[in-house]
N, C-alpha and C positions, 0 to 999 in steps of 0.2 A: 318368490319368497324362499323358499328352499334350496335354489342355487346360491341365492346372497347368504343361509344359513352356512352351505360349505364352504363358500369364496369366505366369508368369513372369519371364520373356526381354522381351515386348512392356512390361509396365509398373514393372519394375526397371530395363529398357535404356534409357527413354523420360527416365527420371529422371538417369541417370547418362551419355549422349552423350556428354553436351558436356563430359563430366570427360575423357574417355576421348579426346578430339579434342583438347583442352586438353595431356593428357600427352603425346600422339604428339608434337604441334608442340614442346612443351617441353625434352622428352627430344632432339630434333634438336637446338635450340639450345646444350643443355650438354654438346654432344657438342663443342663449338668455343669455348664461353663460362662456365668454371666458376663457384662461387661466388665471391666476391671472398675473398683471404688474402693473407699474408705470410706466403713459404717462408723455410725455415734461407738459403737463398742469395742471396735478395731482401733479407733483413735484412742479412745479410754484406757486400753489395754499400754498402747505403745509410750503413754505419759507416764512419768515417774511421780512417787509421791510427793505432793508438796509440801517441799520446805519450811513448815509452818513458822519453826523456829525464825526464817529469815524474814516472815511477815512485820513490818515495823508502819506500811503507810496501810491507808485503807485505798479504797478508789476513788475520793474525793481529793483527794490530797495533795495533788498538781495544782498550778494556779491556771485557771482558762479551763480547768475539767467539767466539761456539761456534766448537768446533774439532772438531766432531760432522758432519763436511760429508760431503754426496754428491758436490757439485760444487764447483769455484771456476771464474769465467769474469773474467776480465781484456778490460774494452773500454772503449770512450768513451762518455759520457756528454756530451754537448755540444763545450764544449774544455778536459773535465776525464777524465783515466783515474778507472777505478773496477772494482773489485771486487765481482762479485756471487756469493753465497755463500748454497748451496740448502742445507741442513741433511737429515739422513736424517729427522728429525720436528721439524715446527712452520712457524716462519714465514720464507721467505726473506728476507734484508737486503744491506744495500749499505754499504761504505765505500770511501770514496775514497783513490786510492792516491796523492796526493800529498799528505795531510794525515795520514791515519790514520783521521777522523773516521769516526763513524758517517752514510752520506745519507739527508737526509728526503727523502719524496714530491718530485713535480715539482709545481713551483707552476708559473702563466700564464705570464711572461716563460722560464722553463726549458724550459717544453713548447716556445713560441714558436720559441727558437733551435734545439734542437733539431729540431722539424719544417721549418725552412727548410734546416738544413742536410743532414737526409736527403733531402731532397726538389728541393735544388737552387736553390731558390724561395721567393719572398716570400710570406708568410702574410696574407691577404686576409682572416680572419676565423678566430678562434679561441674556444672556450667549452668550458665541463663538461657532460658529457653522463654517465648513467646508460646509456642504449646506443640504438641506432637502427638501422634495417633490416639493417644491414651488419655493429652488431658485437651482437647477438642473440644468438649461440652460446656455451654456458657456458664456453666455453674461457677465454675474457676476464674471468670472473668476478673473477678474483684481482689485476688491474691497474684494475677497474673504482673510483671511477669514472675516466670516458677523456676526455683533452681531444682533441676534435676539429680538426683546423686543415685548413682548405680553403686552398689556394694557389693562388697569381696564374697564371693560363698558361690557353690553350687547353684543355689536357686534363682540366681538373675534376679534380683531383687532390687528394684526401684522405685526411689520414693521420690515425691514430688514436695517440696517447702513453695509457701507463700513469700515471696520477697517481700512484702506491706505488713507481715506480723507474725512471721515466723513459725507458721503453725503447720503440721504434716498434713496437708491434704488428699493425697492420693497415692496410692501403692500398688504394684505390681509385679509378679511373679515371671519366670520363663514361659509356666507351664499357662498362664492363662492367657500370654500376647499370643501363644503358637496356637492354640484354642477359640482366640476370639478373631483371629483370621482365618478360620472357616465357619466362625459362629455369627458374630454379631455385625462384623463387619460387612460382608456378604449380606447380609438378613435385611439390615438398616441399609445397605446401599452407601455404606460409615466411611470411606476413606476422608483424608487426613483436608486434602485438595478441595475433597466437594464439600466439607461438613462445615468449615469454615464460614462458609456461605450459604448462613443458616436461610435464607428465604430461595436460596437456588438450590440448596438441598431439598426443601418440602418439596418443590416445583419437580423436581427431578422423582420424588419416589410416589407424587400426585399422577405425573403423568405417564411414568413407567408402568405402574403398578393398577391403573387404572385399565388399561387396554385388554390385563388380562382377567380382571372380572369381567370382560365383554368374551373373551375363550372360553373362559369356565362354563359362562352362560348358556351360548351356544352349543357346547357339547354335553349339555345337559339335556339341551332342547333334541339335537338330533340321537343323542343317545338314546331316548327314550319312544324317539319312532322307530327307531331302530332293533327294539326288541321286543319278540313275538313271546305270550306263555299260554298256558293253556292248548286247544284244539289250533291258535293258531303258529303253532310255534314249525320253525322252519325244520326242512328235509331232515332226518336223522332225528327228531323232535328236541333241535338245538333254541335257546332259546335268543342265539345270536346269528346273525349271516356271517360273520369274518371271520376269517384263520388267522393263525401265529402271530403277529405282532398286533395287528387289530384288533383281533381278539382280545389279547390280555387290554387294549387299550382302553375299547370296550368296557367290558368286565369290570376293570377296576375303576375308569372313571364313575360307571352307574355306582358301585358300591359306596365309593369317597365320595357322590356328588354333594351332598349336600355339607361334608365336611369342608369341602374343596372351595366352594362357591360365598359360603359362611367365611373360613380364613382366607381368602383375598380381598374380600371386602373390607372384614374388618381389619384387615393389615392395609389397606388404603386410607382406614378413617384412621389409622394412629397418627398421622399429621394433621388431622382435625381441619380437613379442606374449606376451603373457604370460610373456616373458624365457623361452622356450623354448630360447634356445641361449646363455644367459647363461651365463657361465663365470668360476669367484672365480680362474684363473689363476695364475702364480707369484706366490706372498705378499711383500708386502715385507721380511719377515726372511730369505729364502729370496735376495733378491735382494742381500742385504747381505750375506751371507754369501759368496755368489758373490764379490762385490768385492774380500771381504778384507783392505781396507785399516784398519787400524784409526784411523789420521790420516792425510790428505792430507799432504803434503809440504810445508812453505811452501816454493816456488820461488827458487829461488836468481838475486835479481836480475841479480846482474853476466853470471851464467852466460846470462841468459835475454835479455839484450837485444841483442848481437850476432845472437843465433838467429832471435830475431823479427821483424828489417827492418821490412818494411810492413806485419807483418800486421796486421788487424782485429778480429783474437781469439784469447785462449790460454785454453785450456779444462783442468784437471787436474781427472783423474777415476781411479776405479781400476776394474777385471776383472781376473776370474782373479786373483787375489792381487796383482798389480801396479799400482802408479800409473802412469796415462798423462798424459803432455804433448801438448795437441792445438794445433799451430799453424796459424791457419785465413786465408788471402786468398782474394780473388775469383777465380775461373777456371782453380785450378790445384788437385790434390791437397793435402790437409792433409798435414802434417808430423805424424806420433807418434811419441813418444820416450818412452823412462824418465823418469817426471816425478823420479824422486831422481837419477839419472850423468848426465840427458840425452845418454843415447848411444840408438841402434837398437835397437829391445824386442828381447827375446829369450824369445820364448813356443814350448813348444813341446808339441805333441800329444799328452802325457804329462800336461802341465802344466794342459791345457785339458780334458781327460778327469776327471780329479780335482776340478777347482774346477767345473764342471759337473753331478757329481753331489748338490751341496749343493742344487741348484734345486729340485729334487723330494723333498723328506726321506722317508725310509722308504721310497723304491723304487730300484732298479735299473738302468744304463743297459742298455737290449735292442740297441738298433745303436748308431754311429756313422758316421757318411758325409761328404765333403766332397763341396759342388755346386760347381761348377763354369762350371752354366750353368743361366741360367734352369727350374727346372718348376712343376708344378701347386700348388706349396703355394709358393716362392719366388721371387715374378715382381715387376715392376712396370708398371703399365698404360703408362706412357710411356716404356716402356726401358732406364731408369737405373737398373738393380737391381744393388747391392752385390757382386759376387763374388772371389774364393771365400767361400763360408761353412762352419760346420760343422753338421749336425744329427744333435742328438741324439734320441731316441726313449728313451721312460722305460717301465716295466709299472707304472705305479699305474692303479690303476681307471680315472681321468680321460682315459688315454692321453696324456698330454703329449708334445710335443714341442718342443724350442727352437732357436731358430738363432742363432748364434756367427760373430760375424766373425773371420776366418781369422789374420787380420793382427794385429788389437788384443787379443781376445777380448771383445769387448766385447758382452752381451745385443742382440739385436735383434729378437729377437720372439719369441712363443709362442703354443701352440694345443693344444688338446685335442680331445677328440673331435668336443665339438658345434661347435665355430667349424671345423674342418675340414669338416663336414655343411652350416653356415650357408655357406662359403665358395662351395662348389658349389651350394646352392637359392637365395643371394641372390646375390652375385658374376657368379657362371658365367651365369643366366636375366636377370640383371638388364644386366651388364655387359657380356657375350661378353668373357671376357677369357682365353679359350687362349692357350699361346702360340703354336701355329698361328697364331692369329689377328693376334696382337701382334706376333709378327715378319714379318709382311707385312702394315702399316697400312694400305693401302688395300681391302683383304682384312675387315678387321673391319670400316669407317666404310661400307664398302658393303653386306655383310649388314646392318647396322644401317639404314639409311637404306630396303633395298627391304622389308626386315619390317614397318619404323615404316608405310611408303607404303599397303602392304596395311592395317596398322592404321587408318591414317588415313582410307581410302578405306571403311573400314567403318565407323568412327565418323563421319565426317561422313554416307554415306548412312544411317544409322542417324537423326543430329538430323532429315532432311527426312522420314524416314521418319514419325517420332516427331513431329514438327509437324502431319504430315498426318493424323496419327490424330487428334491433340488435338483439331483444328479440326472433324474430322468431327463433326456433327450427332449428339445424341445416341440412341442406340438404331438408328442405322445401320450 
């Protein structure tokens, strides 16, 4: 047993070092340099006010326009308003709100203007791209393909347009591609070649990543026969046998172990192997039902453009049996309203108890609670978490539970039992993301940094370790 513990550890460890030196370093840098994206706020920002004046159709006002919608979003499209119109099933479409028309895709000259003027800047090179290191992720799938346009300036600044509806999807800097090739890339195992191949990518970082919670393991195991304290503590009353490189190997794996063993794990279940914590969720009927709206309200222009000023975007959606109005600028709370009186919703706890129960069919709600304040299931790693909300708690098998904004009713999330289990074995091991932790940031970036340290100082004396065995002569 203890031969197989070293044969193990020495030439599974010897193989995988420098993955494991690789992540520590990695995992620091995405602690300060995420992947590259464009947020709801960054988009918001980068749209110009809408042309209210140029408003003349509403979004019924094509002929063949479904009236079957989840969403309508009213914004600009270059220096044209336009209506985008998500259906509860099939394919989103666009008409523009100063003709009525139906809009086609973005051709070259369209992307052109619109990337300069999100961007501030003249466009230095523009093409069609199928996708590239940065926009990789299937999220993009449904705008792909994307014209990419690199603009004139200092900052390497590229943005990504949707060819199918002209909208800026994604944006990137110099400083975060030269950053997220040593961050994220590395970390995720993210090149361009293997990510493409979403089911050979999991396969790839299931089976990479896997071998080394069996290192971690083992040198937990023999670490710890390994050191003596007390009366039995070795020569010199050390409470290690090994010198210079062992030593510190040692040493700092005991210290990091269980930091060590906890974050390879849980960086193994973030591909969610064998979809062990997969969960089919609230169903789409289930969420439609909730809305209750049976048609969207066409917006009553006259009504709507005094209210609107400068915004960026007016969004009508429905919860809880009502249509909302969501009027959205940069840096200040959105505006919601009755999308039919536009006056102040009027939702009330009766109202939101009832249209709540339809999420879950054929079970019962078991609590109700309004938060308040950040906890264990309703947080956000950077602070700006929604509150008040409401949750409910369901008794079907699944144990559902869902969270309700206080204010709109509007869905905001759900989970059941295994994403509540995933939350704490990948989140929690992966992330540190108490709110302990979270409400005093220098509090988490610092456990995170002296854990990674200890990892670090063990995987790199681990590659010298591991060199020096290689090289040794054989049968010595």
């Amino acid at each position: 047993m203890k031969y197989w513990l070293y044969f193990v550890h020495r030439w599974i460890g010897i193989a995988t070092c420098l993955l494991f030196v690789l992540w520590f370093v990695s995992g620091l840098v995405m602690l300060y340099v995420p992947f590259p994206s464009l947020d709801a706020e960054e988009q918001l920002e980068g749209l110009p006010p809408i042309g209210l004046e140029q408003v003349e159709y509403g979004p019924y006002s094509s002929e063949g326009a479904t009236s079957d919608l989840r969403e309508i979003k009213l914004e600009m499209r270059g220096d044209r308003p336009i209506w985008r119109l998500s259906p509860w099933d099939g394919v989103p479409s666009s008409i523009w709100a100063d003709t009525g028309e139906i809009a086609a895709g973005a051709g070259k000259e369209e992307a052109r203007e619109i990337a300069e003027g999100f961007g501030q800047a003249n466009v230095s090179d523009i093409r069609l791209i199928h996708n590239d290191q940065w926009s990789v992720p299937g999220g993009y799938d449904a705008h792909r393909p994307l014209w990419k346009a690199e603009l004139a300036g200092d900052a390497g600044q590229v943005l990504y347009i949707s060819s199918t509806d002209g909208s800026v999807v994604l944006d990137t800097d110099a400083r975060e591609r030269f950053w997220n090739w040593l961050g994220s890339i590395p970390h995720w195992l993210y090149p361009r070649a293997l990510r493409e191949d979403q089911p050979l990518w999991r396969q790839v970082v299931m089976w990479v990543s896997g071998p080394c919670i069996i290192v971690a393991f083992t040198g937990i195991w023999i670490g710890l026969t390994r050191v003596r304290m007390g009366r039995r503590r070795f020569s010199g009353g050390k409470m290690t046998p090994y010198r210079g490189w062992m030593k510190w190997h040692h040493v700092s794996g005991l210290l990091g172990s269980a930091f060590l063993l906890l974050w390879i794990f849980s960086g193994w279940l973030s591909v969610d192997p064998w979809r062990l914590f997969a969960s089919e969720g609230v169903s789409p009927e289930a969420v439609r039902a909730y809305s209750g709206a049976e048609q969207l309200p066409n917006p009553d222009l006259a009504a709507l453009k005094p209210l609107a000023g400068s915004a960026r975007r007016v969004i009508v959606t429905s919860a809880a049996g009502q249509a909302l109005l969501r009027i959205q600028q940069p840096g200040i709370s959105d505006l919601v309203l009755d999308a039919s009186s536009f006056k102040p919703l009027d939702l009330n706890y009766q109202q939101l108890h009832q249209a709540a129960s339809k999420l879950v069919p054929g079970s019962q709600i078991l609590s109700a609670e309004t938060l308040i304040e950040p906890d264990a299931y309703w947080y956000a790693v950077d602070g700006n978490v929604q509150l008040p909300v409401l949750r409910f708690r369901f008794d079907d098998p699944d144990e559902n539970w869902v969270h309700i904004a206080h204010e709109t009713g509007e869905l905001l999330s759900q989970s059941d039992s295994r994403r509540r289990t995933y939350r704490w074995l990948f989140d929690l091991f992966h992330r540190w993301d108490l709110n302990l932790l979270l409400s005093t940031s220098p509090a988490r970036e610092l456990l995170i940094w002296l854990m990674s340290l200890f990892g670090l100082i063990s995987s790199v004396t681990a590659v010298y370790i591991g060199w020096k065995r290689l090289r040794r002569p054989s049968g010595a």
